[in-house]
C-alpha positions, 0 to 999 in steps of 0.5 A: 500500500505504502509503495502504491502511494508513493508511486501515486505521488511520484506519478503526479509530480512526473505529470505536473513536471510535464504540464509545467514543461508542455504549458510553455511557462517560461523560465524563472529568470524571465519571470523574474524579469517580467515582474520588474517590468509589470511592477514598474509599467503595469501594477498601477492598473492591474495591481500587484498582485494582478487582481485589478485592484489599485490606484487607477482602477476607479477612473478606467472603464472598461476596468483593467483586466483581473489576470488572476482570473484567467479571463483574458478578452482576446484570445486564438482560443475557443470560449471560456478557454486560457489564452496562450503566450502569443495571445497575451504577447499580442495584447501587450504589443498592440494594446487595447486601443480607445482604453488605457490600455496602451501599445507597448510595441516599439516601446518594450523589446519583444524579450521584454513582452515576451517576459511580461506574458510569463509573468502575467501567466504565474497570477494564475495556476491554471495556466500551469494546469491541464488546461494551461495548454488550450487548443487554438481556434483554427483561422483560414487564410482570408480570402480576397475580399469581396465586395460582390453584392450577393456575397455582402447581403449574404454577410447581412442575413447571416449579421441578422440571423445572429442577432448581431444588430440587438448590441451593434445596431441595424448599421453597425454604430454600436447603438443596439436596443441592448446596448444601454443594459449590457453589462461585463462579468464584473457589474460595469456597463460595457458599450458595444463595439462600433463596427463602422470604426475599424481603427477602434477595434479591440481584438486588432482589425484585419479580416482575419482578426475579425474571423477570430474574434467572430469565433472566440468571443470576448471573454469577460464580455457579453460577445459571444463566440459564433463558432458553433452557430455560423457555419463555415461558407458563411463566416467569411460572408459576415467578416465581408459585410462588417469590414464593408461597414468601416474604414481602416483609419479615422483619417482625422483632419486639422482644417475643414474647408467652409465652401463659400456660396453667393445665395442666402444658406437655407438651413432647409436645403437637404443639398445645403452641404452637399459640396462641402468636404467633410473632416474628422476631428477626435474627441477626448474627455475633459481631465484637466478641471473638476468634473473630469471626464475619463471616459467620455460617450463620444470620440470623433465628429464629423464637420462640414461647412458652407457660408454666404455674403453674412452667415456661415453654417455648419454642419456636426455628425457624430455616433451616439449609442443613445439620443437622450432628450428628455431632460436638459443640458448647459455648459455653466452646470455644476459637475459632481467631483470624481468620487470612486466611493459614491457613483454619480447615478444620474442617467437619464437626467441630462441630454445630449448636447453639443458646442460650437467654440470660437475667440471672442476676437479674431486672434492675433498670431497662436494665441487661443482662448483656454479651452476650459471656456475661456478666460478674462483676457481671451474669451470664447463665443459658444454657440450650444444647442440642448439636443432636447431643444429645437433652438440653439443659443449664442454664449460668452466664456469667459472660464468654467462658472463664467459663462453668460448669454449673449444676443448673437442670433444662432439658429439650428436644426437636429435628428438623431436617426440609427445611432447618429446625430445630425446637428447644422448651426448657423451664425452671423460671420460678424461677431462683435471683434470676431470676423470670419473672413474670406481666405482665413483660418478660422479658428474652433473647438468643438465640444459634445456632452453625452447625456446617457454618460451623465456628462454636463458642464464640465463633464464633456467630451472636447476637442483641440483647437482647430481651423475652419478655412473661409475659401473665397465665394467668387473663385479667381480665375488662373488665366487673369493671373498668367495673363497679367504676367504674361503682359509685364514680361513682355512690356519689359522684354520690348523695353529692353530690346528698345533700350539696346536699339537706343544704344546702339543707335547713339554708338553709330552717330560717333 
């Protein structure tokens, strides 16, 4: 009996020594280096012991990653299942983009990442266990992508048929009738995926990288894995129909181009913008005064931009999950301080609403207005809408609390249809000191309050200083121009030629 137990013993180590040699652990001089690093780089999000549980944890959403768990987000592996060392690898190198989770790709050397996984595998026994060693989901080489209409429709049934639009939207824009209710594993509201900005995408955004995710979920996540229900000739169908939705890149502008125009803007013209190019501006929170906002509802808004002999108009687009407009909005509310104790639970008492922000003067040289509203010696005229309203109003900033109305007729119009916004706001091009002139840049920031995120006053979404170019209504032609020096070079040839002459000439009579 004694013998048959130490055999069992012995038995057990051998299988623990072959686990812990198959499941690719590392070794202890990697590890070691790998929590010098995690301690230096990543214990202020994900703690030191890696529970997720430290200094930083109440101002990020989605909250940083428990490794203790074993619940990792983005995997090669089926559902529910470790993930192994390349996925954990790929996570640190390309980062979480649009969280705090950043690329440390060109940052870290791959040794370095490479010594970080095996360290963030030692906060979990599993991963020197039986299932330590998971099997990887099988990703086929993608195919050409196809375009082809029936081949795209057949992406959308199959995008139906899964339910995909009750988290993503009918369009993708992540504004699904769930979306306000879904939560994460750990309590927190979690927003869908925006489908239509591919450059935002979690789990990396190639085509097959969009197959894996459709095949292994997200763990943590109310995403599921698809492997079971999608079958194989209609995978590629689906990865097709959701890349054809979105771009690569957000393509984000500097300057949006104001197209000019000799008659009157008719804020009723549905072709009203229709020549005007629009440009992409981001959209950050508001993290340097009190009401800070860290996770702001929107991050991006499109703009174009027309004007006439008096006015000019522009036009703000943005995806919203939800379009909250039963309540109010106004940039001179107070904001709650940030106090991870106490959660603001005030969903639902404040609506959408956005902010047009120029100089009170035309600027001389680089200097701006604080983009906190303004200041005492550079003010800020702000043009607001309350999306609860159908008007918009003209304001004075001179810094958060001291935001007063002015008399600057503004008029506006808004819709919200399947997730998206649209806002036109229309202003005289002569503001007091403030001119919008013709072939000016014109500056303007841009400012978004997400009602359903409790954002007001200074809980907001903004942007940085930025232009908008007044290009001329009446076009000068090129041939004016060529002609004209055409004309002074000739004029100036024949008087050379006839000076020589004349020179020449008075030669002869000596």
């Amino acid at each position: 009996m004694i013998r048959f137990i130490t055999l069992c013993t012995v038995l057990i180590w051998a299988a623990e020594a072959s686990a812990q040699q198959a499941n690719d652990l590392g070794t202890d001089e990697q590890r070691e280096a790998g929590k010098v690093l995690y301690d230096i780089k990543c214990a202020h999000c994900h703690g030191y012991s890696g529970d997720a549980i430290s200094v930083a944890t109440p101002f990020v959403r989605p909250t940083p990653r428990d490794f203790t768990s074993g619940n990792y987000k983005s995997r090669s592996t089926a559902s529910g299942e470790l993930p192994t060392t390349e996925d954990i690898r790929r996570s640190i190198r390309l980062g979480m983009p649009y969280t705090s989770m950043p690329a440390w790709e060109g940052i870290l050397s791959e040794a370095e990442i490479t010594n970080l996984a095996y360290y963030l595998k030692s906060f979990d026994a599993a991963f020197a266990g039986p299932y330590g060693n998971p099997t990887v989901v099988e990703v086929p080489p993608a195919p050409g992508y196809s375009d082809d209409p029936d081949h795209l429709a057949r992406g959308r049934a199959v995008f139906e048929a899964n339910q995909c639009a009750d988290c993503h939207g009918d369009n993708g824009r992540g504004n699904g009738l769930s979306a306000p209710d879904l939560e994460d594993e750990w309590g927190f509201h979690i927003r869908p995926a925006d489908m239509t900005k591919r450059w935002t995408y979690r789990a990396s955004s190639t085509r097959e990288d969009i197959y894996r995710t459709f095949m292994t979920g997200l763990n943590g996540t109310p995403m599921p894995s698809y492997q079971q229900s999608i079958e194989e000739a209609d995978r590629w169908a689906l990865v097709d129909y959701v890349w054809s939705l979105s771009r690569s890149t957000p393509d984000y502008g500097t300057v949006a181009t104001a197209i000019g125009q000799s008659q009157a803007l008719d804020l009723g013209d549905p072709l009203l913008f229709a020549d005007a190019p629009e440009a992409y501006f981001p959209i950050v929170g508001q993290v340097i005064e009190p009401g800070r906002e860290f996770n702001p509802g929107v991050n991006g808004i499109a703009v174009r931009a027309v004007f006439d002999t008096t006015h000019i108009a522009l036009q703000l687009r943005w995806h919203d999950m939800t379009a909250e407009t039963a309540s109010h909005n106004h940039p001179s509310l107070p904001a709650p301080l940030f106090n991870p104790a106490q959660a603001d639970t005030s969903a639902g008492d404040w609506s959408d609403a956005v902010a047009l922000l120029w100089p009170a003067a035309t600027p001389v040289g680089l200097e701006r207005p604080y983009f906190m509203f303004g200041d005492t010696k550079n003010p800020m005229s702000i043009w607001f809408a309350d999306l609860a309203t159908d008007s918009a109003a003209a304001l004075l900033g001179q810094g958060t609390g001291l935001i007063t109305e002015s008399d600057w007729p503004i008029e506006s119009t808004a819709g919200y249809e399947d997730g998206m916004w649209t806002i036109v706001m229309k202003g005289p091009r002569r503001m007091g000191e403030m001119t919008f002139e013709e072939r000016a840049f014109v500056p303007v920031s841009f400012s978004v309050w997400d009602g359903f995120n409790r954002e007001r006053g200074n809980k907001r979404g903004l942007s940085a200083w930025y232009h908008i170019y007044m290009e001329p209504i009446e076009q000068e032609s090129v041939l004016l121009p060529m002609a004209k020096w055409a004309l002074i070079v000739l004029l100036v040839e024949l008087a050379l030629v006839g000076l020589v002459r004349w020179r020449a000439g008075r030669r002869d009579e000596y």
